[in-house]
C-alpha positions as CSV (number, residue, x, y, z in Angstrom):
1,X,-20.6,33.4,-71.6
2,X,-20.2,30.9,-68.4
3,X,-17.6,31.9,-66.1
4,X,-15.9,29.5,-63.6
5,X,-12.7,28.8,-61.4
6,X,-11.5,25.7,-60.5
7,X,-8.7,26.4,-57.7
8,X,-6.4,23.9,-57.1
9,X,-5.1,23.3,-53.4
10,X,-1.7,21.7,-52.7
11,X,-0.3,19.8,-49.5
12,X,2.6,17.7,-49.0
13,X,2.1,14.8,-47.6
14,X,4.4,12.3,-46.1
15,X,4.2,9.4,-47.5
16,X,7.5,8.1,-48.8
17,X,6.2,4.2,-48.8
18,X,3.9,4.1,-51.6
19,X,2.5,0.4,-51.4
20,X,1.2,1.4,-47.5
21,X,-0.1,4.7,-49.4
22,X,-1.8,2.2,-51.8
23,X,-3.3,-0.2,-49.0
24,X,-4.5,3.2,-47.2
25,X,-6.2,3.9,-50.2
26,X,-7.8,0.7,-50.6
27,X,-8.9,0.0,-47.2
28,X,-11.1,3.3,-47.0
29,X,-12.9,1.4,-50.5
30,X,-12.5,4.6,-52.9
31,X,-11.9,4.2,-56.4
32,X,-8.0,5.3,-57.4
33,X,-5.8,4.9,-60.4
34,X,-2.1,4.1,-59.6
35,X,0.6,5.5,-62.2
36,X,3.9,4.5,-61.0
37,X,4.3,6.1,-57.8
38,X,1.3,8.9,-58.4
39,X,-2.2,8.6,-57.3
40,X,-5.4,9.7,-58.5
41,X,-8.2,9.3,-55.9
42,X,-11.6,11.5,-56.9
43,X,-10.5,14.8,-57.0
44,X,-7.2,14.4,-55.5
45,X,-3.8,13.6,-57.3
46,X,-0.8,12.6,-55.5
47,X,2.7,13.1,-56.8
48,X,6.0,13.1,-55.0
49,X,5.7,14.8,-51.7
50,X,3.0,16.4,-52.8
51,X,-1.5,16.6,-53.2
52,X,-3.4,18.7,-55.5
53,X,-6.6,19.1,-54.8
54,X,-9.3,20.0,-56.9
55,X,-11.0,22.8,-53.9
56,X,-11.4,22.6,-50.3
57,X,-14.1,20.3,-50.3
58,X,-11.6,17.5,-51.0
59,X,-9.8,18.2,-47.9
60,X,-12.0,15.6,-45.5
61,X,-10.7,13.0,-48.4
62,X,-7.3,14.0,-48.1
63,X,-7.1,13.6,-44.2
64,X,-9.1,10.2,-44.4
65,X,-6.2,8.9,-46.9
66,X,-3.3,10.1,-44.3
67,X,-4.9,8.8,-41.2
68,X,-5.5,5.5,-43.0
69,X,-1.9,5.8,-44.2
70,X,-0.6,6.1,-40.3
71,X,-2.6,3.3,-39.2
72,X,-0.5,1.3,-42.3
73,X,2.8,2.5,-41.0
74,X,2.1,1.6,-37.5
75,X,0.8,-2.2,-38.4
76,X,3.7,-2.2,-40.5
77,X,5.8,-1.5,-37.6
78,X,4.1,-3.9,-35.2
79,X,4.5,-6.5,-37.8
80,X,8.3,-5.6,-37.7
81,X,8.4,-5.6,-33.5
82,X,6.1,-8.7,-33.1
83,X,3.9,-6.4,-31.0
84,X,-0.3,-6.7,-30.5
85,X,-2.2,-3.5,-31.0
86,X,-5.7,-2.5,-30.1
87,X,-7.3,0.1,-32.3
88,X,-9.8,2.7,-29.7
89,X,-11.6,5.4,-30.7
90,X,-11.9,9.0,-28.7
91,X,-13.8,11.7,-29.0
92,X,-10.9,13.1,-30.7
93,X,-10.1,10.7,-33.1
94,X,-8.7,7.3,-32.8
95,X,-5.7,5.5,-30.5
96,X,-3.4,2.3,-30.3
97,X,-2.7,0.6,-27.1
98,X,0.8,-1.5,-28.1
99,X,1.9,-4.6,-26.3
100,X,4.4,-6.6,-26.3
101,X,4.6,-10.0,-25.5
């Protein structure tokens, strides 16, 4: 008889605003399904505070969905301000330059 685990992983994530949770989702172009305020993006569900997901291998996903969900927050916040950001990348990731005119 086959034999398999599954394990299940879980992180919180901050990400109280859920219609920037939903653009972050949509502007990396993956597939979700929205159920009130939970998430379920290919192999990952998000509910509350909280993501389950389905094994490590997920985990690449997950941190594509929060840095997406940063960049949402901080256009939100420039929107707010009235302030003109450049987006740079680095070899260690990606930064803003903020000004303000």
């Amino acid at each position: 008889m086959p034999c398999y685990q599954v394990n299940r992983i879980s992180v919180k994530i901050e990400a109280a605003d859920r219609q920037l949770l939903e653009a972050a989702i949509k502007s990396l172009g993956v597939p979700y399904i929205r159920d009130l305020n939970d998430f379920a993006v290919d192999g990952i569900s998000i509910t509350g505070s909280r993501a389950w997901l389905e094994g490590p291998k997920y985990q690449d996903k997950l941190n594509a969905i929060k840095r997406a969900y940063s960049k949402q927050v901080v256009a939100k916040k420039m929107a707010q301000k009235k302030w003109v950001g450049t987006w740079q990348k680095t070899e260690t990731g990606e930064k803003i330059t903020l000004k303000k005119y």
